[in-house]
TILUM-213544 format. One record per residue (C-alpha): x, z, y; residue in three letters; residue number from 1. Coordinates in pm, whole numbers, plus 50000, padded with zeros to 5 digits. Example, Ala and Ser with C-alpha at 12.3 -4.5 7.8 and 13.67 -1.06 7.14 Angstrom:
<atoms>
ATOM  east    up north res   n
ATOM 51230 50780 49550 Ala   1
ATOM 51367 50714 49894 Ser   2
</atoms>
This chain:
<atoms>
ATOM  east    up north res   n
ATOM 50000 50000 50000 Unk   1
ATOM 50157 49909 50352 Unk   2
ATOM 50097 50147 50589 Unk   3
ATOM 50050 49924 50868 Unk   4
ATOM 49726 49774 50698 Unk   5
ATOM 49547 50066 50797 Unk   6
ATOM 49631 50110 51124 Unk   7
ATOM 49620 49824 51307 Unk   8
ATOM 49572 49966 51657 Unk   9
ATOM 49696 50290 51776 Unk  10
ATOM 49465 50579 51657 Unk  11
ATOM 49181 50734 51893 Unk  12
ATOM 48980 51000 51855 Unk  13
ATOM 48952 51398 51892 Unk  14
ATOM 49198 51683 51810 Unk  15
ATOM 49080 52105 51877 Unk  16
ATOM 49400 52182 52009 Unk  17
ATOM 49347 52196 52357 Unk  18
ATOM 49059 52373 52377 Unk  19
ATOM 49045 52589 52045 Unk  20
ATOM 49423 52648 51978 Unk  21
ATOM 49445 52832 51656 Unk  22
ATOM 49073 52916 51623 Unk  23
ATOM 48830 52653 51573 Unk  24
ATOM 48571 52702 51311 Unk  25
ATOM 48356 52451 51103 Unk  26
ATOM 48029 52474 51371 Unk  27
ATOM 48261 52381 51627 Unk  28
ATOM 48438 52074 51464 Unk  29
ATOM 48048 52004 51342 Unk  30
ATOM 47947 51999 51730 Unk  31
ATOM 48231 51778 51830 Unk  32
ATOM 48211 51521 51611 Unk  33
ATOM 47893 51490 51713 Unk  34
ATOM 47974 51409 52052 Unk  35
ATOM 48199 51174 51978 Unk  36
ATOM 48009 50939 51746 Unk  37
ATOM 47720 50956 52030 Unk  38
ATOM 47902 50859 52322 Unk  39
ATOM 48296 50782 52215 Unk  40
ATOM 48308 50604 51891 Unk  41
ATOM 48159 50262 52027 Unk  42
ATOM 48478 50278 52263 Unk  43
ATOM 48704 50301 51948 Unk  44
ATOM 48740 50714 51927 Unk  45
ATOM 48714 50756 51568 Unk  46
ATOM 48919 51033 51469 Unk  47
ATOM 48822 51402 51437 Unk  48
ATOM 49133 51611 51357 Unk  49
ATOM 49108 51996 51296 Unk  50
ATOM 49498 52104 51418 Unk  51
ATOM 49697 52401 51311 Unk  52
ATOM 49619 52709 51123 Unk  53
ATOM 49249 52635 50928 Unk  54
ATOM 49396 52806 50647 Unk  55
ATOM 49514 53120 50790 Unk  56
ATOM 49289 53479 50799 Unk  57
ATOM 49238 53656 51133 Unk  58
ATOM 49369 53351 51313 Unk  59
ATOM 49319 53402 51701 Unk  60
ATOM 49277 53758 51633 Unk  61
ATOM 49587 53884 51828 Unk  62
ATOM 49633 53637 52094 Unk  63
ATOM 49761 53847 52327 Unk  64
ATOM 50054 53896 52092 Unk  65
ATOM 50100 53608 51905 Unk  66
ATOM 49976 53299 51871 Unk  67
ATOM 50074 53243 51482 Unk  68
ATOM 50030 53616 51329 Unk  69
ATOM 50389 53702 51184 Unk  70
ATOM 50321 53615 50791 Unk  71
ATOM 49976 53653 50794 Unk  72
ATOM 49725 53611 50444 Unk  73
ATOM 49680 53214 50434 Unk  74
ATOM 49387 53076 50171 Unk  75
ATOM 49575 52920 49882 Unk  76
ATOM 49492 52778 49532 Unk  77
ATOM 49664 52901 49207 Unk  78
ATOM 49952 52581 49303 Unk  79
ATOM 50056 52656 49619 Unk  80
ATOM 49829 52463 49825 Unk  81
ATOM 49672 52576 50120 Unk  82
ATOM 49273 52566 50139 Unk  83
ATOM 49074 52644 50477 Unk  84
ATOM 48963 52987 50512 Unk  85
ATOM 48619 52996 50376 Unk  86
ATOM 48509 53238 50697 Unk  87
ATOM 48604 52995 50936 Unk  88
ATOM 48481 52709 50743 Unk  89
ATOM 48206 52817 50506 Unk  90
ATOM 48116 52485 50351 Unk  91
ATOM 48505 52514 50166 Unk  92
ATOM 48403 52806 49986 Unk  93
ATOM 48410 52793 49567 Unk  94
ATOM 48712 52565 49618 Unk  95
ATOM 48546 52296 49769 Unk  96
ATOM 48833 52272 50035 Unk  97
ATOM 48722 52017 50287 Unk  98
ATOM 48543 51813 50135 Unk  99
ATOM 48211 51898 50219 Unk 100
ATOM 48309 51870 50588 Unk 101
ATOM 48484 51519 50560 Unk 102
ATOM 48197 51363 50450 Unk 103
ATOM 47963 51524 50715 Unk 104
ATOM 48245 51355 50958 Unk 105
ATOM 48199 51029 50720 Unk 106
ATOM 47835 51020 50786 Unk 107
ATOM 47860 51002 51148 Unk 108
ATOM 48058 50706 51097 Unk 109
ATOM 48397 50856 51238 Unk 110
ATOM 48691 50935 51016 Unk 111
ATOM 48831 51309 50928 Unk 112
ATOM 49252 51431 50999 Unk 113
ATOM 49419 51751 50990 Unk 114
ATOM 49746 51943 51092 Unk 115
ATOM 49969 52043 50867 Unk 116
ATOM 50312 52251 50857 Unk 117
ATOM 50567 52105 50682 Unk 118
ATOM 50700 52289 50372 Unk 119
ATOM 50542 52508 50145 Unk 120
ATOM 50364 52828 50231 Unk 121
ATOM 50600 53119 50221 Unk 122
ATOM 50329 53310 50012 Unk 123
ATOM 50373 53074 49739 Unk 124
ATOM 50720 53137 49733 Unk 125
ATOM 50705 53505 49754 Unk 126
ATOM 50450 53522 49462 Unk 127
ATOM 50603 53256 49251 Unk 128
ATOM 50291 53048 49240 Unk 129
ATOM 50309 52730 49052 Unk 130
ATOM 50369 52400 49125 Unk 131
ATOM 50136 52163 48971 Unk 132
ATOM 50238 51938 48671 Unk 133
ATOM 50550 52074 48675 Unk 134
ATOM 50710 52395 48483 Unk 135
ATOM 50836 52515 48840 Unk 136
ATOM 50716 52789 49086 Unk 137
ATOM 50725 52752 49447 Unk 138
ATOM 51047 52981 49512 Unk 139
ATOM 51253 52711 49284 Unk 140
ATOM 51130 52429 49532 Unk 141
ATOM 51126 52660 49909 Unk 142
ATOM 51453 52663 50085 Unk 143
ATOM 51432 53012 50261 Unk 144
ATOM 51690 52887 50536 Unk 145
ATOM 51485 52592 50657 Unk 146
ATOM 51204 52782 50880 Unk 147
ATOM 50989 52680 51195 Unk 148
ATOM 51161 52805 51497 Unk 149
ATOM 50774 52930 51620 Unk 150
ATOM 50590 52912 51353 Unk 151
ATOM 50670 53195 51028 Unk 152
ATOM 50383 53004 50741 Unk 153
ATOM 50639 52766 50581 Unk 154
ATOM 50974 52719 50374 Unk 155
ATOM 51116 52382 50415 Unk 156
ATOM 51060 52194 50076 Unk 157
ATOM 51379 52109 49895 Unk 158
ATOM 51484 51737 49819 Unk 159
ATOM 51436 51747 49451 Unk 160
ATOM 51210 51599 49239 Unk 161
ATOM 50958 51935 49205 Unk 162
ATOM 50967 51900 49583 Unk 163
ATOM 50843 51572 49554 Unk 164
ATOM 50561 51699 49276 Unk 165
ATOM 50459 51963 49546 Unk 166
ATOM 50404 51719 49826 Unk 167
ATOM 50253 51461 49583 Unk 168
ATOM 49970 51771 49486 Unk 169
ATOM 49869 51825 49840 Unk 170
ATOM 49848 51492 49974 Unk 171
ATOM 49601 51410 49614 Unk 172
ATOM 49417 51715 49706 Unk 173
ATOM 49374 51580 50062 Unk 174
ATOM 49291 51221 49929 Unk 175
ATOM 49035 51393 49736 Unk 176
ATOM 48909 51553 50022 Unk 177
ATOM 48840 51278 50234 Unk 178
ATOM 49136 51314 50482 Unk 179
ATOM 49215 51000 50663 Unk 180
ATOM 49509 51161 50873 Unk 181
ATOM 49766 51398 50849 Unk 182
ATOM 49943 51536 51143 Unk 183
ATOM 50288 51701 51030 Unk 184
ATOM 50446 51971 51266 Unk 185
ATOM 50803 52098 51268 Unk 186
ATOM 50918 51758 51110 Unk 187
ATOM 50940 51506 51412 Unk 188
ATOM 51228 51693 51563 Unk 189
ATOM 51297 52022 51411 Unk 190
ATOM 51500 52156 51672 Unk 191
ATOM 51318 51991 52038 Unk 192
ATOM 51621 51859 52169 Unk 193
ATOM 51596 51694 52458 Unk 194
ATOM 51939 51561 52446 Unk 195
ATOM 51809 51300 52161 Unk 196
ATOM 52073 51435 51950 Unk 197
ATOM 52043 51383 51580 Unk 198
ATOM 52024 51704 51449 Unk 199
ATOM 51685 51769 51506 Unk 200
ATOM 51658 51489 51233 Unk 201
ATOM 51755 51711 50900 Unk 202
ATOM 51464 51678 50764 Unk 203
ATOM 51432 51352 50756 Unk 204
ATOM 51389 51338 50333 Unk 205
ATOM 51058 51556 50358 Unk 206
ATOM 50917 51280 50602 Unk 207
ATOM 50965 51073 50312 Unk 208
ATOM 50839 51257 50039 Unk 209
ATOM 50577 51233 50276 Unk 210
ATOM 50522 50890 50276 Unk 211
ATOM 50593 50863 49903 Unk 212
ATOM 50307 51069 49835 Unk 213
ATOM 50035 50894 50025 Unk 214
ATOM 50188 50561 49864 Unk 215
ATOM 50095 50729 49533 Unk 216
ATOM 49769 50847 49623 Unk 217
ATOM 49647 50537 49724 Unk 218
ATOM 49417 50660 50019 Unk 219
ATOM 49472 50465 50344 Unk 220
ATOM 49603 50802 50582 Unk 221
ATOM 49762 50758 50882 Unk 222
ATOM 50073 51025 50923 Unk 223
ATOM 50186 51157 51267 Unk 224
ATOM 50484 51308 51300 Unk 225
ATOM 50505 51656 51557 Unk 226
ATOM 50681 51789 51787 Unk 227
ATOM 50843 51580 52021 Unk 228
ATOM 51036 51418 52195 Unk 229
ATOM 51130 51154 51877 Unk 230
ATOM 51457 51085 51866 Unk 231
ATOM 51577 50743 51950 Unk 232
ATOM 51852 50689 51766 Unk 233
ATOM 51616 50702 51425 Unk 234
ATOM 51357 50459 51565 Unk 235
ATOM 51416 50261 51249 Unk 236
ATOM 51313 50590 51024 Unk 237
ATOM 50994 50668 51244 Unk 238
ATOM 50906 50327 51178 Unk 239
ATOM 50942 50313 50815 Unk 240
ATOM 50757 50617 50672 Unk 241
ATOM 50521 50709 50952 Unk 242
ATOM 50268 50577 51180 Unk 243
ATOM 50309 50759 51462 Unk 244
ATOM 50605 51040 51593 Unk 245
ATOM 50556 51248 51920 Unk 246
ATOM 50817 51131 52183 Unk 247
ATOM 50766 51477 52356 Unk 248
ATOM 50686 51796 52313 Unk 249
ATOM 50376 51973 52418 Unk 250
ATOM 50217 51769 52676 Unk 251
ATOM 49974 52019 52928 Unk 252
ATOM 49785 51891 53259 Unk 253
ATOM 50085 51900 53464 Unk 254
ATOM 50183 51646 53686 Unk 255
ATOM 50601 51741 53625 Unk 256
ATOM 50516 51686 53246 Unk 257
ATOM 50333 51388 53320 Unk 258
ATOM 50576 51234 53584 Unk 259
ATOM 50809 51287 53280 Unk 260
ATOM 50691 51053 53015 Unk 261
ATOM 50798 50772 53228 Unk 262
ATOM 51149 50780 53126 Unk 263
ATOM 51050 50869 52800 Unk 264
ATOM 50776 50537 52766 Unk 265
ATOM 51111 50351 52889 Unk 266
ATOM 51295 50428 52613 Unk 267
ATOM 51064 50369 52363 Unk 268
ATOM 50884 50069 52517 Unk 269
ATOM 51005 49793 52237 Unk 270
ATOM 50923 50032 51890 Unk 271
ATOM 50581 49969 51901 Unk 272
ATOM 50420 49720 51617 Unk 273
ATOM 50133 49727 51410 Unk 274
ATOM 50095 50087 51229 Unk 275
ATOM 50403 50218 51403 Unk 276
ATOM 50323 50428 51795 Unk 277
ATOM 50514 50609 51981 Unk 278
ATOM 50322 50942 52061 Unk 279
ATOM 50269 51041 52416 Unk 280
ATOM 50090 51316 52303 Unk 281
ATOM 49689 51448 52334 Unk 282
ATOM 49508 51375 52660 Unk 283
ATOM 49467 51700 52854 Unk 284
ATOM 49164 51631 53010 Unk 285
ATOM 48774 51769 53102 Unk 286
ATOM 48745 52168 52954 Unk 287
ATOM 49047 52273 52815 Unk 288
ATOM 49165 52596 52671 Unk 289
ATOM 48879 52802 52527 Unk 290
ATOM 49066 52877 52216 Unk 291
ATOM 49371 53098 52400 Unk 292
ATOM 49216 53370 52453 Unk 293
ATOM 49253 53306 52893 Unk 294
ATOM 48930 53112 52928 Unk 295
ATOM 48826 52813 52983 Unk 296
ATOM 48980 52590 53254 Unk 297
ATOM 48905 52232 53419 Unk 298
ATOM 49225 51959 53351 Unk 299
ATOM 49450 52047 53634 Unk 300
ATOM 49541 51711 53669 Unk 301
ATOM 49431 51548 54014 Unk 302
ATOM 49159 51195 53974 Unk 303
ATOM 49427 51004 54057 Unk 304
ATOM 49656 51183 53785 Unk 305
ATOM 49433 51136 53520 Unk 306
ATOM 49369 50766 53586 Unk 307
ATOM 49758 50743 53555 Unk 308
ATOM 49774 50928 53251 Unk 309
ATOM 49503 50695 53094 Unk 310
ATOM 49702 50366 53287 Unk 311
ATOM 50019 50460 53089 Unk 312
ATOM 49977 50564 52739 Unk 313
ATOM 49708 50257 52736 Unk 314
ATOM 49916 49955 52903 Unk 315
ATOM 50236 50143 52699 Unk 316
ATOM 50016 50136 52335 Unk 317
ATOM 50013 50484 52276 Unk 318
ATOM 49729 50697 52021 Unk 319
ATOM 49490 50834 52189 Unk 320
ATOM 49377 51178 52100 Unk 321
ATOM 49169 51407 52354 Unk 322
ATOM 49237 51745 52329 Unk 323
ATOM 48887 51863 52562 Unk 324
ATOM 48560 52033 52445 Unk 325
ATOM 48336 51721 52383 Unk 326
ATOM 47989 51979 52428 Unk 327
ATOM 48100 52018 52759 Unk 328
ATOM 48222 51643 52887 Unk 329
ATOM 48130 51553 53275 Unk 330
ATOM 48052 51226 53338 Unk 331
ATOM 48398 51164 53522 Unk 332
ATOM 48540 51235 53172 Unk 333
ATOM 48401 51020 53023 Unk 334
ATOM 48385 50700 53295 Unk 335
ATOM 48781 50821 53224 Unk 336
ATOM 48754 50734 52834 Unk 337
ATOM 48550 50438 52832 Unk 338
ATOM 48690 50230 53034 Unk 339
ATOM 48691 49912 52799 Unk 340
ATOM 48898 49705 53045 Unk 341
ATOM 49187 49955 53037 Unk 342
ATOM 49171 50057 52658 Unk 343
ATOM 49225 49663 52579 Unk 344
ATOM 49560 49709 52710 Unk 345
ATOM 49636 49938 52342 Unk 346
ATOM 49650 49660 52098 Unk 347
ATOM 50035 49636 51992 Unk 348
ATOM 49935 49244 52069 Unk 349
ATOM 49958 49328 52409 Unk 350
ATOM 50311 49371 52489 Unk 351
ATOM 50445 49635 52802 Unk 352
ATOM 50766 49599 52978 Unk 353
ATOM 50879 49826 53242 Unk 354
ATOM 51005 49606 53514 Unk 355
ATOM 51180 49872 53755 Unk 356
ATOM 51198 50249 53808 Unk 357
ATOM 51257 50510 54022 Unk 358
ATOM 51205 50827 54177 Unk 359
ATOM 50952 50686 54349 Unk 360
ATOM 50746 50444 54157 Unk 361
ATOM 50744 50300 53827 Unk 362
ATOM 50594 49860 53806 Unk 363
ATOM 50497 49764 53460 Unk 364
ATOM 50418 49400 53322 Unk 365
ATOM 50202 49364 52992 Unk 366
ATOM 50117 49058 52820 Unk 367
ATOM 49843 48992 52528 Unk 368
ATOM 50017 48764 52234 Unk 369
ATOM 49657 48686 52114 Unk 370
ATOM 49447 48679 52397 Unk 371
ATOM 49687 48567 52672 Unk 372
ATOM 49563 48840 52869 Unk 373
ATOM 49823 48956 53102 Unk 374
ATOM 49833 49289 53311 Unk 375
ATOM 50022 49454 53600 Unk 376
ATOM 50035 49810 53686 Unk 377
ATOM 50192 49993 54010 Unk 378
ATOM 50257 50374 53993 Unk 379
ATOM 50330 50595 54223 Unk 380
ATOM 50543 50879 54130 Unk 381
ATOM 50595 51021 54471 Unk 382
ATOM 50424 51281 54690 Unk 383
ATOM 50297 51075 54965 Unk 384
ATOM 50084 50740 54954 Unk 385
ATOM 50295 50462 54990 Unk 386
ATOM 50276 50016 54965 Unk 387
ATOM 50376 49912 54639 Unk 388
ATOM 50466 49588 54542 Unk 389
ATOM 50565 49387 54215 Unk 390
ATOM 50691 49042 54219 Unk 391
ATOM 50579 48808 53979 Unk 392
ATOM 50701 48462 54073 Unk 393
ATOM 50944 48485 53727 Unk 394
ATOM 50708 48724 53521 Unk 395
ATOM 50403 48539 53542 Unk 396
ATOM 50456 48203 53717 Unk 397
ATOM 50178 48056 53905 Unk 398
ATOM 49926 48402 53929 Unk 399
ATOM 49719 48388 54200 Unk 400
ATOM 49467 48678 54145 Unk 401
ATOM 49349 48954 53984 Unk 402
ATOM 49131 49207 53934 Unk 403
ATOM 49219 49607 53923 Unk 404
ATOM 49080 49748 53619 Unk 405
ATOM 48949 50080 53767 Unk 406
ATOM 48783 49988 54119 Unk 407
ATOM 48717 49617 53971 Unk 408
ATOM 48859 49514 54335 Unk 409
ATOM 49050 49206 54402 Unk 410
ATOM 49429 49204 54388 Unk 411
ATOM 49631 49129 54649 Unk 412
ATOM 49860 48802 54621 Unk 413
ATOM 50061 48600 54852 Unk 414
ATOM 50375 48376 54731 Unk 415
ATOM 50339 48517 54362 Unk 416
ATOM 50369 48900 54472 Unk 417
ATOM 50132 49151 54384 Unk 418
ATOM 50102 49440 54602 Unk 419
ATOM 49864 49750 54709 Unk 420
ATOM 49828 50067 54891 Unk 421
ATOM 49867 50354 54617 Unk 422
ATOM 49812 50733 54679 Unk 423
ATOM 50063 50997 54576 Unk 424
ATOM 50045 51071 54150 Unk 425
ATOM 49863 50748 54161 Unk 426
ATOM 49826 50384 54025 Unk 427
ATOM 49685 50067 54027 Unk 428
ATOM 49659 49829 53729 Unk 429
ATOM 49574 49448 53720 Unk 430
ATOM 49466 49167 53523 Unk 431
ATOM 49647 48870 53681 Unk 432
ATOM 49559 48484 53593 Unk 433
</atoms>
């Protein structure tokens, strides 16, 4: 099975980080997914992906100490697979796992994902649980010195062929389920080094046992590869056993952390292809942070911010996963999120190249293989409104107008140069012909 058959177009859809953190429950994935079959799916938003901790007790429970409970009970079957805590999620209980729940998420026509640590649960390890069809127990396949730096559920898994057995059992079990994505944390870059360095890259073999594993099970699930930021040098790796790989870290409604991700989209601008995205991680926007125990809060990111935030990871081909609570969308939102103009920029058919950057401003170029569509964007990256412009006498010979994709107003042309009046944090984006 190639793993680009399956996802043809960077992935869209809904992840409870954001709002829930380690806390959401089965009623409020239910409620969700509701909302986004009713008013997202015909955009494309498809995915409904239940992130980290589902299989932990007391989750959330001391917030204001921890945010993963040092070696907390975890749900777990008899081979050293983790199960969602039947409180949390009631229809799992008897064993039924998620199963029940992905095909409520089925029914609504969307498709089902969740977060996983990589490793093996160090509870399985410390009570020599087995490892199914093989004659091993989980502390002959853990490797006690390969932990999460912040998180203390898992043992790295080690590169052996019992390893391999172990991650072949819980990727069947998840097939069986119904899962139609996995998101993998503490395996992107192990270490968050912003210096690209490869040694946040030393566990690259469990990435693919991995990808061995859903070859075998023969379910179509797309992997994603956390935390960030990806590291360049293995772009080739990324490529080859995973669909997509988070090119930062956490990404919050913050306009530094925004402004950020343009050098990061510039590195990674020519690795995107068919099943294979660079990650510029969840959309913060609408209600965000229920789950943390500080209350709820709006996005913090300005109008303008957002629509630049949308501009880029679309006309740059990135997934698209909203992290808000979809009960509680405005209308602003979600005029944000459907935008059909701007999300047919994500196709990898539609090619971006970043033309010049600076402290200032960033000018991107995008052209459709397929459709011949072809697309111009003008950020602003500065503090004050200024005149942008973008010269596309050698780009795009012979444009002559356009039409922005947000304000559907004309674009301004004269002698094959594209300019406009942007306001600070903001953008404009074009479809020239």
């Amino acid at each position: 099975m190639n793993k680009n058959h399956f996802a043809p177009t960077p992935p869209m859809g809904w992840n409870s980080y954001d709002y829930y953190d380690t806390t959401v429950n089965e009623a409020q994935v239910r409620a969700n997914a509701q909302v986004l079959a009713e008013k997202l799916l015909p955009f494309g938003w498809e995915y409904v992906v239940i992130d980290i901790e589902w299989y932990a007790h007391g989750a959330g429970s001391m917030r204001d100490q921890y945010q993963y409970i040092p070696f907390a009970p975890v749900e777990m079957d008899p081979y050293s697979r983790l199960l969602p805590d039947p409180e949390r999620f009631p229809s799992s209980a008897g064993g039924a796992g998620f199963q029940p729940l992905a095909e409520y998420i089925h029914s609504l026509g969307l498709k089902f994902g969740i977060h996983i640590m990589r490793g093996i649960p160090r509870q399985a390890a410390h009570s020599h649980t087995k490892i199914l069809h093989t004659h091993t127990t989980a502390d002959h396949v853990a490797e006690p010195n390969s932990v999460c730096r912040w998180n203390p559920d898992m043992y790295g898994v080690r590169n052996c062929p019992e390893g391999q057995a172990y991650y072949d059992s819980i990727i069947q079990l998840y097939a069986d389920w119904g899962v139609d994505f996995i998101k993998c944390d503490d395996i992107c870059n192990t270490d968050n080094l912003v210096d690209h360095s490869e040694k946040g890259y030393e566990r690259k073999h469990e990435i693919e046992m991995l990808h061995r594993a859903i070859q075998k099970a023969g379910r179509p699930m797309v992997l994603s590869l956390s935390p960030g930021p990806a590291i360049i040098q293995k772009a080739w790796h990324y490529k080859k056993y995973a669909n997509m790989w988070r090119i930062t870290d956490d990404l919050w409604d913050d306009w530094a952390l925004l402004k950020a991700m343009f050098p990061r989209c510039e590195i990674w601008q020519d690795h995107i292809a068919p099943g294979c995205y660079p990650d510029c991680d969840m959309l913060p926007l609408g209600k965000l942070g229920g789950g943390f125990g500080k209350g709820e809060w709006d996005s913090r990111l300005t109008p303008d911010e957002q629509r630049t935030m949308m501009t880029l990871w679309c006309l740059f081909g990135s997934p698209l996963m909203l992290g808000a609570e979809l009960t509680k969308l405005d209308q602003a939102t979600l005029a944000l999120l459907t935008n059909r103009a701007v999300l047919a920029m994500l196709p990898p058919a539609c090619r971006p190249s970043q033309r010049e950057r600076t402290g200032n401003q960033a000018l991107w170029t995008a052209e459709n293989d397929k459709t011949g569509q072809r697309y111009a964007a003008l950020f602003n990256l500065a503090e004050e409104a200024q005149e942008l412009c973008l010269d596309l006498t050698e780009i795009f010979p012979g444009v002559t107008k356009g039409r922005e994709l947000w304000t559907k107003s004309p674009a301004s042309i004269e002698a094959g140069r594209l300019s406009a009046p942007v306001p600070p944090h903001g953008c404009v984006v074009y479809e020239v012909k």
